[in-house]
GUKOL-25190 format. One record per atom (N, C-alpha, C): residue in three letters; z, y, x. Coordinates in steps of 0.1 Angstrom, whole numbers, plus 5000, padded with zeros to 4 digits. Each point is the difference from the previous one (the first is absolute). Layout:
AlaZYX
...
This chain:
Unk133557230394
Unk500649884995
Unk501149955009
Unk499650015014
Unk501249935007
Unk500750095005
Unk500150134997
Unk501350104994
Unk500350014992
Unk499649964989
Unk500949974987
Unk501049815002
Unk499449935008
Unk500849915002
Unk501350015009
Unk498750095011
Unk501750035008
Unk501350044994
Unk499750124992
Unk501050054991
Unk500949904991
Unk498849924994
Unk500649914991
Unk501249925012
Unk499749955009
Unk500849965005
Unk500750025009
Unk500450135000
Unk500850105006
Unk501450034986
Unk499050054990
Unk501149954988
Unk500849924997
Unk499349835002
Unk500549874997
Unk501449995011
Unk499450065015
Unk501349965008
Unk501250124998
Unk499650124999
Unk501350094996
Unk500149954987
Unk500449934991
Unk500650004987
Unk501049845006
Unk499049885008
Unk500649925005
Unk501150115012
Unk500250065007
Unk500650025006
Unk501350124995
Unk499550054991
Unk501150074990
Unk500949954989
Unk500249875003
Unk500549904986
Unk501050074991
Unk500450174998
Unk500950044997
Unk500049964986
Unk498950034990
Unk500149924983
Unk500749914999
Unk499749905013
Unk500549834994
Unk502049995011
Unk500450125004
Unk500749945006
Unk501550064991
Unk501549925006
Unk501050044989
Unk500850035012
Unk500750164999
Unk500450095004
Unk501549985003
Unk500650015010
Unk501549955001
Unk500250115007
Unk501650094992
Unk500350115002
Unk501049985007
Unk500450055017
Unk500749975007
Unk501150125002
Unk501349984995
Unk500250155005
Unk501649965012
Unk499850135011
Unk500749955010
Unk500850135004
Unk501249985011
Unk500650155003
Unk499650025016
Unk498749965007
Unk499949945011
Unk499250195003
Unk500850045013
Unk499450155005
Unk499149975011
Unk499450105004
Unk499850065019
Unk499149785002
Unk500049995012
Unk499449885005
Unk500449844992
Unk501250024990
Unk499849924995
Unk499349964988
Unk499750154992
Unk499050024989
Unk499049935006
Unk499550065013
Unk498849955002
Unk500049844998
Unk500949925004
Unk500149885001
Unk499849934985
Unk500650124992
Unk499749904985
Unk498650015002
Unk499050115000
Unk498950044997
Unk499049885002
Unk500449995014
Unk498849925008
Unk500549864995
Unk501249934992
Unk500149914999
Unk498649984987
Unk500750084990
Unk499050014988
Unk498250035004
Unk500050065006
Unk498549995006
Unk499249855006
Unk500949955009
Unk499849895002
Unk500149884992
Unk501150014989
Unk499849884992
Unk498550034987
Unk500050124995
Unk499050074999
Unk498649945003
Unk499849975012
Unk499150005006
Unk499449855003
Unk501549934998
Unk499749855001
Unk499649944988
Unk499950034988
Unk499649954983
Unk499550134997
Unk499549934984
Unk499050084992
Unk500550054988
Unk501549924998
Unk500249974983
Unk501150125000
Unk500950045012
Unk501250074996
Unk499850125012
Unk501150104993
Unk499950135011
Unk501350054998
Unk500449965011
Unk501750085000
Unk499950164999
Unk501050024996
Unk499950215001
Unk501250045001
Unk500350025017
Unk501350055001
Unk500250144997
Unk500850044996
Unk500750164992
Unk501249995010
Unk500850145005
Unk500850005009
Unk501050084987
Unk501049974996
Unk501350044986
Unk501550075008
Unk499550075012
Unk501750025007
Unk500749895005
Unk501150074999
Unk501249945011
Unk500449854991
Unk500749905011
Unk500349864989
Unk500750054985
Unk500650085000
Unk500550004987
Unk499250084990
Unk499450085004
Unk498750064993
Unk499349904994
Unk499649915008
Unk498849905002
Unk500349924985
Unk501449935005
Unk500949874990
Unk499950124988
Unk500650064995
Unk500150104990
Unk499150044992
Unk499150035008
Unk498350024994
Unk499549834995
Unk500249915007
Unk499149884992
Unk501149974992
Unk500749974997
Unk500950024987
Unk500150054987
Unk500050145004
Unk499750064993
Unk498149944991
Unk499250045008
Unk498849935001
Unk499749904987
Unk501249895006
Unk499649904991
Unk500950004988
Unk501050124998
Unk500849994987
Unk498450054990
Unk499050135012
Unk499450074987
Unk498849904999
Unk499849865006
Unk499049954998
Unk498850015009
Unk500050085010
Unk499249985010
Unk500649995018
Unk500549925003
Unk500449975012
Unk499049925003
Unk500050045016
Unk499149935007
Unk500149875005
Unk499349925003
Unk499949845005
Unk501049965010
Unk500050095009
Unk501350005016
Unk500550135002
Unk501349954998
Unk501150135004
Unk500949975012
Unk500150085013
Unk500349995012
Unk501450064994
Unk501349905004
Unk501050034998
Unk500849975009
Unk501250085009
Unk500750015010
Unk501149884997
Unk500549925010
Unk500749895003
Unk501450024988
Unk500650154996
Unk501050034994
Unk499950004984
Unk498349954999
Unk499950054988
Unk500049874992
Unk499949885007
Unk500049854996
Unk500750014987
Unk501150025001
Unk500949984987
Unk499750034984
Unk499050175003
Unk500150074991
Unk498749984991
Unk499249915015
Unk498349964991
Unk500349864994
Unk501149915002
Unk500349884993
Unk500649994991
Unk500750164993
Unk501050054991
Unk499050044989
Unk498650055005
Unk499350074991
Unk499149904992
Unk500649924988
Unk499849884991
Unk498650014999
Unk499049925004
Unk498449984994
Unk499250125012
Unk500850105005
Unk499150085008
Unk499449915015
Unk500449895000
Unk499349935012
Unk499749834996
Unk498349995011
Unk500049885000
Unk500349905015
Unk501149935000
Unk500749965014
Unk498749925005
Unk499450025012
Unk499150025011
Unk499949824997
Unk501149925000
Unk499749845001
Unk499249964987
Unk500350084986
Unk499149954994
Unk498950074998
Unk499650105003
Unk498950045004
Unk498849905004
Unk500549985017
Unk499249915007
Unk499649884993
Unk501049924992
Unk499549924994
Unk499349994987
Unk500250084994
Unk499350034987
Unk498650025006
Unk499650115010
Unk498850015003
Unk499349895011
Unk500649885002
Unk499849885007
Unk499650055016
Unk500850105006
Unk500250085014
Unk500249865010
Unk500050005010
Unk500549915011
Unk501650125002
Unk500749895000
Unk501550085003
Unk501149874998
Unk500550025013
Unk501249905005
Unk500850125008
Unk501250014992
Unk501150085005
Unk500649985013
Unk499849874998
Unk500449965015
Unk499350005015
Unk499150114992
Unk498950045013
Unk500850135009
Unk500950094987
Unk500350145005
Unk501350025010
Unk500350035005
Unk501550015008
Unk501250034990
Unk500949905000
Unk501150034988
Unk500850095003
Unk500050075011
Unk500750135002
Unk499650094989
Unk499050015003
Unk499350114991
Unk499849984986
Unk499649874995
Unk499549984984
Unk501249974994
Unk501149915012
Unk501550004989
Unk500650174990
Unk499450145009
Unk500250054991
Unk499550024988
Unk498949974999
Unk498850014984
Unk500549894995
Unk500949925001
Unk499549874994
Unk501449954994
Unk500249934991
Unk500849954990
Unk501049885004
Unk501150004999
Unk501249895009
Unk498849854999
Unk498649984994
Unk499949834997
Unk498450065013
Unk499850115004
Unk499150025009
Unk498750034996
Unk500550074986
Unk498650064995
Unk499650145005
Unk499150025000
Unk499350145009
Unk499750084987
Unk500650105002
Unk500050084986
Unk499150175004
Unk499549995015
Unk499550145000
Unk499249935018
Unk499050085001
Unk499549965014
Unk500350115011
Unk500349985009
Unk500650055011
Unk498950045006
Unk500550165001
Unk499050095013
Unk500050045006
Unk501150115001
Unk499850095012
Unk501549965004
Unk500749855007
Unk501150015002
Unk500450045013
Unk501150035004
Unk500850045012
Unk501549965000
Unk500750035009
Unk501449985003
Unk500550095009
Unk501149995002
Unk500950095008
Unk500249915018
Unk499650085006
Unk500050005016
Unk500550105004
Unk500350005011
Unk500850095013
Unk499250085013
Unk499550074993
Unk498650095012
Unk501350065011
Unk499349985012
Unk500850065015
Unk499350055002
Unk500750115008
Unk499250105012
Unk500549885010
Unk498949985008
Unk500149965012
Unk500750055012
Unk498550115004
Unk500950095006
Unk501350095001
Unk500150004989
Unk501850054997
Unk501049905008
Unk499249874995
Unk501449895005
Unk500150015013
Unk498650025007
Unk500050015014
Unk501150075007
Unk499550164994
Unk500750115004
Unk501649954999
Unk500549934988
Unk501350014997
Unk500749915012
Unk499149915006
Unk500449915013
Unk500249824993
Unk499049974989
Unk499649934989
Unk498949925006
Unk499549904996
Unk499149935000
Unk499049964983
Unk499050125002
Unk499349994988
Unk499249894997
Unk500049915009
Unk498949844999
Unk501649884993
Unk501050105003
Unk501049874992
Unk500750084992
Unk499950054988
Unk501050104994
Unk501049964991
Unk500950074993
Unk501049954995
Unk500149874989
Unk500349915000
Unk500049904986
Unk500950034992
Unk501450035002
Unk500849984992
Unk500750164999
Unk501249984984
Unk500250164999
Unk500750045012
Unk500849925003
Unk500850085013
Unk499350035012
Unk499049924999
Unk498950085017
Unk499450084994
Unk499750004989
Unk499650174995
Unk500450095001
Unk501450004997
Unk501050115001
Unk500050035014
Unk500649905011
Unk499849995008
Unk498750115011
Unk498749954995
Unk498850065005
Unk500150154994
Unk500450024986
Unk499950134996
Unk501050175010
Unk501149885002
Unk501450095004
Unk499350065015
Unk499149915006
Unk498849995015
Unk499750124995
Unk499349974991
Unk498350134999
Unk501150114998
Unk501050004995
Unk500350174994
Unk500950045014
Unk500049915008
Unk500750085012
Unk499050005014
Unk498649944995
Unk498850015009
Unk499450184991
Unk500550024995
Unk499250114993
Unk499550034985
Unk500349864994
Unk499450044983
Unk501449994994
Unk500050195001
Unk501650014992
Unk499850014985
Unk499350024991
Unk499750014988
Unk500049854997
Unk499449935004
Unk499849854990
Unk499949915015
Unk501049924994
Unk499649865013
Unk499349884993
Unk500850014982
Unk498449854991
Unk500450084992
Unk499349994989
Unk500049994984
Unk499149914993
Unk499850034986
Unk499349934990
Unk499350094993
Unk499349944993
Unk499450054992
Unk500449944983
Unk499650014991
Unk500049924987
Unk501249965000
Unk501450074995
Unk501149975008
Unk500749904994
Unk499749944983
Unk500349934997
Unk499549845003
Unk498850005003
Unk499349905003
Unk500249945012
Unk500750115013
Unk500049985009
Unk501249945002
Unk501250054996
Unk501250014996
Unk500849944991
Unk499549944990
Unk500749904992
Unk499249894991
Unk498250025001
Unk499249894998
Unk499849965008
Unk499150025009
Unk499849905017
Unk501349935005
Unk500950125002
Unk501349975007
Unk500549814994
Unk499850034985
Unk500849884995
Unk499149874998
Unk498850064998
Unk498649855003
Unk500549955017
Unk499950105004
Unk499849995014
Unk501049885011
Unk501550024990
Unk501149924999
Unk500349914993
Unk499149954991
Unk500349904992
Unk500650014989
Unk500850124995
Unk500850074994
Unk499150044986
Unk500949994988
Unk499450054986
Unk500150104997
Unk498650064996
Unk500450164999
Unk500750024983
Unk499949874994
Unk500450014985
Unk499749854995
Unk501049974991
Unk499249814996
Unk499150014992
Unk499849874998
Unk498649974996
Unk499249985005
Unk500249985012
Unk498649975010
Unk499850175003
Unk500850104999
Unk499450125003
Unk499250114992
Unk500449914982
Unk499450014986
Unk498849955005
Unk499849945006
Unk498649914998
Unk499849884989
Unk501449964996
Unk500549894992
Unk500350054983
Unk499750115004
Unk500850134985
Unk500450115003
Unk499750094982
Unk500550115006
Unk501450034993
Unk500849875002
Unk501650034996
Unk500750015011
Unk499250055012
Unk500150035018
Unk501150044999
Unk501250015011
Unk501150095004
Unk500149975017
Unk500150135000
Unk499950105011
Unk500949945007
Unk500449975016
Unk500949925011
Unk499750025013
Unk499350145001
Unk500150055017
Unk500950055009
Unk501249984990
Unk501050095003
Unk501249885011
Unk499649955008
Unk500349895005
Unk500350075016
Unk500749955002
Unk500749995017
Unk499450035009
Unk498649945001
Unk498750055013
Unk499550134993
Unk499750014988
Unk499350154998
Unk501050064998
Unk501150005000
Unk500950105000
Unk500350045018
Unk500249925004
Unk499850015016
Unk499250095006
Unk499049944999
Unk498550065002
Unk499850214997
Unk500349994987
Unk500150134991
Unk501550075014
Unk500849955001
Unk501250045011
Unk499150065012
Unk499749905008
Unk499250035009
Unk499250095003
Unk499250054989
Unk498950074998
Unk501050165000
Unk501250004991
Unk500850114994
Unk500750015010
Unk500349935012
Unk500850045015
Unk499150055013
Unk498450004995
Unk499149995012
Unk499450114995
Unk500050094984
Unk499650115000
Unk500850105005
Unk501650015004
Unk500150095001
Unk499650065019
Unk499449925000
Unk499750065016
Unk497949995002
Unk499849944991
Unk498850024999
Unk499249885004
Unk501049955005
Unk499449845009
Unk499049914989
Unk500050014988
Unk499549964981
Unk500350185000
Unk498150004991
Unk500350124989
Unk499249964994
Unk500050044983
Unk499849974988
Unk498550095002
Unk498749894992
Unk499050105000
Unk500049994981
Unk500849964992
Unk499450024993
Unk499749894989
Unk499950044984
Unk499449904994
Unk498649914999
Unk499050075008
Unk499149924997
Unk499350025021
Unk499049974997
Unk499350035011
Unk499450105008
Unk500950164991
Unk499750155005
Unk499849985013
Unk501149925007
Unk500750065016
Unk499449885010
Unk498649964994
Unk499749885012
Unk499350095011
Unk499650164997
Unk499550055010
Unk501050025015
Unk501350004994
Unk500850005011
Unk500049885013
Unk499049904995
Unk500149855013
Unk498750065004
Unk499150064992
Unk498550025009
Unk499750115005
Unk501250105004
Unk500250175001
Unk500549975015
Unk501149854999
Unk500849985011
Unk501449965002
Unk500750094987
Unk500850054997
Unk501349864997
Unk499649934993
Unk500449854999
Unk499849915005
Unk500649965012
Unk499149905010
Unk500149864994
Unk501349954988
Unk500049884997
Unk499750044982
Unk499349914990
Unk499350104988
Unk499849844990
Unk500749974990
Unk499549924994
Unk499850064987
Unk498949914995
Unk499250074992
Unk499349874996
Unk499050024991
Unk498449905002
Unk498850025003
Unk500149845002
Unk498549965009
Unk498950064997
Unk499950084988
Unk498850054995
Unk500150155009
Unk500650015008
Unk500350115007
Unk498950035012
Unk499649874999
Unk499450005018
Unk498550074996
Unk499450014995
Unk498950114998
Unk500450145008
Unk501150044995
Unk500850135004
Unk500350015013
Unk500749915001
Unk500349995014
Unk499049975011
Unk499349894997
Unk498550015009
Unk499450155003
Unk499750074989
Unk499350115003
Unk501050125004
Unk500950034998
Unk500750125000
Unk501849985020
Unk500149884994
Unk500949955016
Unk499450035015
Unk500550085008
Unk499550065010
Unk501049925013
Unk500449904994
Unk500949935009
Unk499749834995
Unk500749905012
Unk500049865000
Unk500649944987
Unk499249974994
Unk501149924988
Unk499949904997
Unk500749944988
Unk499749844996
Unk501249994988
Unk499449904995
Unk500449984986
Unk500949854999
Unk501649995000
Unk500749875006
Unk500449974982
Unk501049875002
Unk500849984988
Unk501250074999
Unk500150044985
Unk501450054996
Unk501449925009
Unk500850095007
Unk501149945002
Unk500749914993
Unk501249935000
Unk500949944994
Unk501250005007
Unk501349954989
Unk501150025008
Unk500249875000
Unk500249955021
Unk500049855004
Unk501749924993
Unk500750074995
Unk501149914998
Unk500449964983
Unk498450034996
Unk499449924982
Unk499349925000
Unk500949885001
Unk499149815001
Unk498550034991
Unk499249965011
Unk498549944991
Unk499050145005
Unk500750095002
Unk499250165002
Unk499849985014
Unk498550074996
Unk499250054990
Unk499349924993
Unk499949984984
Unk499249934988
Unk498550045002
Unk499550064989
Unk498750075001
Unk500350164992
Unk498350035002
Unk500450174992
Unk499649974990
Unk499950084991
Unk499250024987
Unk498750125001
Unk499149964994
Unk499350114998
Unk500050144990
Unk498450075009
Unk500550124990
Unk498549994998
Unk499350174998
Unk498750024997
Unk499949934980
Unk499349965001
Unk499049994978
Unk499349915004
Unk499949984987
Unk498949894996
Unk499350034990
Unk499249914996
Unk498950024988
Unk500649964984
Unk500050054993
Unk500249954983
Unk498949974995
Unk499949954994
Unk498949954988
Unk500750064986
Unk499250074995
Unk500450094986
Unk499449904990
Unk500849974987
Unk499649964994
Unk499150044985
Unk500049914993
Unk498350024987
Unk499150035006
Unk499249955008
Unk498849985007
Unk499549904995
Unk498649995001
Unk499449874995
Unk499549895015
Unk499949894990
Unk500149885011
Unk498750065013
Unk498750084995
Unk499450035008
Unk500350105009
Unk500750104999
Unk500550075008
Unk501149955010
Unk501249924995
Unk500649895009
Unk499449965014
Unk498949944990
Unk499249895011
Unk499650115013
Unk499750134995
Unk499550105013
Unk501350005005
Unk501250054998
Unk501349995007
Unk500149885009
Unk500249914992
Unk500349845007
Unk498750035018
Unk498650004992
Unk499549995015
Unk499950105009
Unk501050094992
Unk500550145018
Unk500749945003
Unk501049964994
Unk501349945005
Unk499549905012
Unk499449904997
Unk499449895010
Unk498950085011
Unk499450074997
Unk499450085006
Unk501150055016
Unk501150094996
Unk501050065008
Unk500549905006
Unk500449844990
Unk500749945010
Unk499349945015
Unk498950015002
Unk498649905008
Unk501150065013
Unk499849865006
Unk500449995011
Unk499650115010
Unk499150005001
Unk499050115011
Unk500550124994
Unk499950064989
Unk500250164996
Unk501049995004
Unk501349944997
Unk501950064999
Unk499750015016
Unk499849875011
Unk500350055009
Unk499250145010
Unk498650034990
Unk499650075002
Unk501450184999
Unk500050004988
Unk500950084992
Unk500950025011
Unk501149895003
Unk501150045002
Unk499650055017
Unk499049925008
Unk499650065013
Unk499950135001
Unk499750064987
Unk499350175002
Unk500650044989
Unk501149994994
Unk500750094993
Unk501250025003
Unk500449875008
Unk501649954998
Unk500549934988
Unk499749994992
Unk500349984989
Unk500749825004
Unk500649944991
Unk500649845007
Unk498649954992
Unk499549895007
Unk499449904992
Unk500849924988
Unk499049964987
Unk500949944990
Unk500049855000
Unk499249995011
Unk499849835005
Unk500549915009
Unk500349895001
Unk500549965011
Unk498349955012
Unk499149994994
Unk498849975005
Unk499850145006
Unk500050104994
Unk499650135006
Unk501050035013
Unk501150034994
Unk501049935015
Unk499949945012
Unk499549834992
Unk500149995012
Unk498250015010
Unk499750004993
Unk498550075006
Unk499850105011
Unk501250164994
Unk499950075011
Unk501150005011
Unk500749885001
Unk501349955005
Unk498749925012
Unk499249914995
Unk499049915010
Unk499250115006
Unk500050084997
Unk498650105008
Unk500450085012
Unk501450004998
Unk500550075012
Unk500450174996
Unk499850004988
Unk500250154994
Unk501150075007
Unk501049894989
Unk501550055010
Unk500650035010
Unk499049945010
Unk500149985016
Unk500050185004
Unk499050064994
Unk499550145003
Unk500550094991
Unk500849974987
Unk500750074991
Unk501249914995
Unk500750015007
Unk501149934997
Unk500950034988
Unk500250175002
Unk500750074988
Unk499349994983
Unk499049895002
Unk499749994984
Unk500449884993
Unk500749905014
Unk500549894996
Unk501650034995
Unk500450075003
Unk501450015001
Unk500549994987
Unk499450054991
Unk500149984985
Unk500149864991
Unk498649955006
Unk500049854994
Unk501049895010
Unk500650055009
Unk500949935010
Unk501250034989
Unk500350105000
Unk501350024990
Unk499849924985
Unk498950024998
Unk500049914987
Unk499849884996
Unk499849965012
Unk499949815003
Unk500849955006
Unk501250045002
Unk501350005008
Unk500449905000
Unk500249974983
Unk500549904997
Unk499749924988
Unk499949904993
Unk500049984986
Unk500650164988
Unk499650054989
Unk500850094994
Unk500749914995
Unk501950044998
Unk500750034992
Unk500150034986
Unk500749984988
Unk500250074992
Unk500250195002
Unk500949965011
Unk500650125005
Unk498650105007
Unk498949935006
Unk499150105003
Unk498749954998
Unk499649984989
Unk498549934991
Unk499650194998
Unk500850094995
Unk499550134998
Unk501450044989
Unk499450094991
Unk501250054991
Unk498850034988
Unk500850044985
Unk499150014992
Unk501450074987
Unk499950115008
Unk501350044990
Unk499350174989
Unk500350004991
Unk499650094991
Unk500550175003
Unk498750094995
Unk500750175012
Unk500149995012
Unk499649955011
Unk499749975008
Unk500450145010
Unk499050104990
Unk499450095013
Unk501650124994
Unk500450024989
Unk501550034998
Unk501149925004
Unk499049895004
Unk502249915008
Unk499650085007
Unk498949995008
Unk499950055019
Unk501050145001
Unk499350064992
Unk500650155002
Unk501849994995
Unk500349904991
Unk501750045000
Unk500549925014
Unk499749885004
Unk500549945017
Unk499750085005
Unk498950095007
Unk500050115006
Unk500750134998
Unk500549964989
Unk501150175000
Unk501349935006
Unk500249895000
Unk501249985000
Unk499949945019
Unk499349975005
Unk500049995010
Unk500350115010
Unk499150144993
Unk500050135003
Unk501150084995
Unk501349964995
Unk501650014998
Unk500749965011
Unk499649865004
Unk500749955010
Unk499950105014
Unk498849955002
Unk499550115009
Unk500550125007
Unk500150124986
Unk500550125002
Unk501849995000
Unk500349895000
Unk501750004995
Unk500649994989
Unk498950024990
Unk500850014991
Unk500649874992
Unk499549875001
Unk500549874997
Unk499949925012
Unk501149895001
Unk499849895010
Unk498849934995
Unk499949935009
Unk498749945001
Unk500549854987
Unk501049955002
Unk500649904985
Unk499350074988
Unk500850155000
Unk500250034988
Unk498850034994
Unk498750075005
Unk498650045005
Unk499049884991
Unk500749855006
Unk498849924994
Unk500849924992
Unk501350024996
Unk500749954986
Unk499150124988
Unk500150145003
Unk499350014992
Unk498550034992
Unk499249935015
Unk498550024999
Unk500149854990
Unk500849895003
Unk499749894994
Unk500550054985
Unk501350054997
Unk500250054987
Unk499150044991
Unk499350095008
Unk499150144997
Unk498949924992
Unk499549945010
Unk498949914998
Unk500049854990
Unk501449975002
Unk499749894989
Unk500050054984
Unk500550124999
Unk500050084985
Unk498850024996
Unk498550085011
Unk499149994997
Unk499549865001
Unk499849885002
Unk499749915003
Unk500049924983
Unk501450054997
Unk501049934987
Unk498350094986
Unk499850125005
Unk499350074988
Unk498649945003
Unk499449985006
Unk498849935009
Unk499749914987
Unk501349865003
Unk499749864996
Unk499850064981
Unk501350065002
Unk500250034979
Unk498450044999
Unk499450105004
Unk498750044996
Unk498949954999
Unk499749855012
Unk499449924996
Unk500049874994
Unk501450004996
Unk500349904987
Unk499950054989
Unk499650104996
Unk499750054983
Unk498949914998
């Protein structure tokens, strides 16, 4: 008899502890690889683990445009998932897609969430969010563009790597050093060359990369990078390759192995970088702010971010919502983000998380993970650098990068180069808007 009760109540607690019948299932799908997968995993486990009623289920869908493409698609055939992880570029194209999303602000409140916008860092949520400061997507894995040094390079070059270059001319400056200390192949480059080179460049300056707030205001955006400092700039770059002092790595992030090989002693790129560089850099390094050029009143402004955020897919029902709404609240908890961003890198989406691991002395011992949110708190944002939200996104990139990559080799001036990446680009921009006004 009191083995048959045991049992009996060995049953009663595994059915209590397997709530799977009574719980509602939220399909998470993300492009997150290698140690960051793990990071969705364990998030979902943990919130998982903290309630009874919901169970997130992250699915890994490829690369960001795989990812965006797939829940789209998804929800034309009727089954998209609850959260779709969508890359910073794709803003435009998930606000284009009429009824395919529900904006994260009403979310929270329909499902009666604790959420005050004004808890998040407006660097970051000005991107997700609407000219009146509505949050239309939740912010996750954000990052920005910083300036990784070799230390020791600067040493060797007769440099001081505890004070390194601020501005573009001591860059150039420090670069012309290293290639006659010995790095004849590359003295800096970039990575992401459009982001580096004519989005950052123009947040970074206060400068519009297109009106409208940057099409943040609309998408009747036109294109305006083609201005006197980026045209400069693009000069500079196209006078400093031909001796190597600047070499081009490239459209995207192929050639970041070249700063952790050695090979690039000065390397901008993003913050999301320092994983890589932590483990794989066999030399002193550190992670500073993007240069500027000192004779542009007000510069440096702030940066803009990069990395994804979260969508909410819509025709879901209010109960399934309500599971979204409390991950969402779930992620933002003070303790986790600054947990998160301590051991991922990733930026906190808080300013409490912030400033939490700002009081603990974090930065004191990792300095190179502030450098990010330093650039992004620079200043109040701008019109000019709240983010961008322009349509094809990941096709502008690739026509400014051809045309950059003209200049470059010779074959256009650097004027003529980004007269016609802006041309190039406002024609697609022009088909963009027509398509989502039908």
């Amino acid at each position: 008899m009191r083995s048959f009760a045991r049992l009996a109540a060995a049953l009663t607690a595994a059915a209590v502890a397997s709530p799977a019948f009574a719980q509602t299932e939220i399909q998470w799908w993300h492009a997150m690889t290698g140690g960051n997968n793990e990071v969705v995993v364990k998030l979902a486990e943990e919130f998982n683990a903290s309630q009874r009623d919901y169970k997130i289920v992250p699915t890994y869908k490829g690369s960001y445009p795989d990812t965006m493409n797939a829940g789209i698609a998804a929800f034309r055939a009727g089954n998209a998932p609850h959260i779709l992880q969508v890359f910073e570029v794709g803003t435009a194209t998930m606000m284009a897609a009429k009824g395919a999303v529900k904006p994260v602000f009403e979310l929270m409140k329909d499902a009666g969430e604790p959420f005050d916008p004004k808890s998040y860092l407006p660097a970051i949520t000005g991107y997700y969010s609407t000219a009146k400061g509505d949050m239309l997507s939740m912010p996750f894995n954000s990052s920005s563009m910083v300036m990784w040094i070799n230390k020791d390079a600067l040493k060797k070059a007769g440099l001081n790597g505890d004070q390194p270059p601020k501005t573009w001319p001591e860059v150039f400056d420090a670069a012309k050093k290293l290639k006659a200390a010995g790095y004849n192949t590359c003295g800096f480059s970039t990575a992401w060359t459009t982001w580096a080179n004519i989005e950052q460049l123009s947040a970074w300056h206060n400068l519009p990369l297109s009106t409208k707030a940057n099409g943040l205001d609309g998408f009747d955006t036109v294109l305006s990078f083609n201005g006197p400092l980026q045209v400069k700039h693009l000069q500079n770059l196209v006078e400093l390759q031909k001796d190597k002092t600047f070499d081009y790595s490239g459209r995207t992030n192929a050639g970041e192995g070249r700063f952790t090989s050695g090979e690039c002693p000065l390397f901008l790129t993003s913050s999301g970088f320092y994983g890589n560089v932590k483990g794989n850099a066999k030399f002193d390094w550190a992670a500073v702010p993007m240069p500027y050029y000192p004779d542009v009143q007000g510069a440096p402004q702030n940066s803009i971010i990069g990395g994804a955020s979260l969508w909410v897919m819509g025709g879901k029902s209010a109960a399934e919502y309500k599971g979204v709404a409390k991950f969402f609240a779930f992620l933002s908890d003070t303790d986790r983000q600054a947990k998160l961003h301590q051991e991922s890198g990733y930026l906190p989406i808080t300013r409490a998380a912030y400033d939490k691991t700002k009081a603990s002395g974090f930065y004191d011992k990792n300095p190179s993970l502030q450098t990010a949110l330093i650039e992004l708190t620079n200043k109040e944002p701008t019109e000019n650098s709240r983010g961008l939200r322009l349509g094809n996104m990941v096709q502008l990139r690739d026509v400014w990068a051809e045309e950059i990559e003209s200049a470059l080799v010779g074959q256009k001036s650097p004027k003529e180069a980004l007269d016609s990446a802006v041309s190039r680009g406002n024609q697609m921009l022009r088909q963009f808007e027509r398509s989502v006004s039908r």
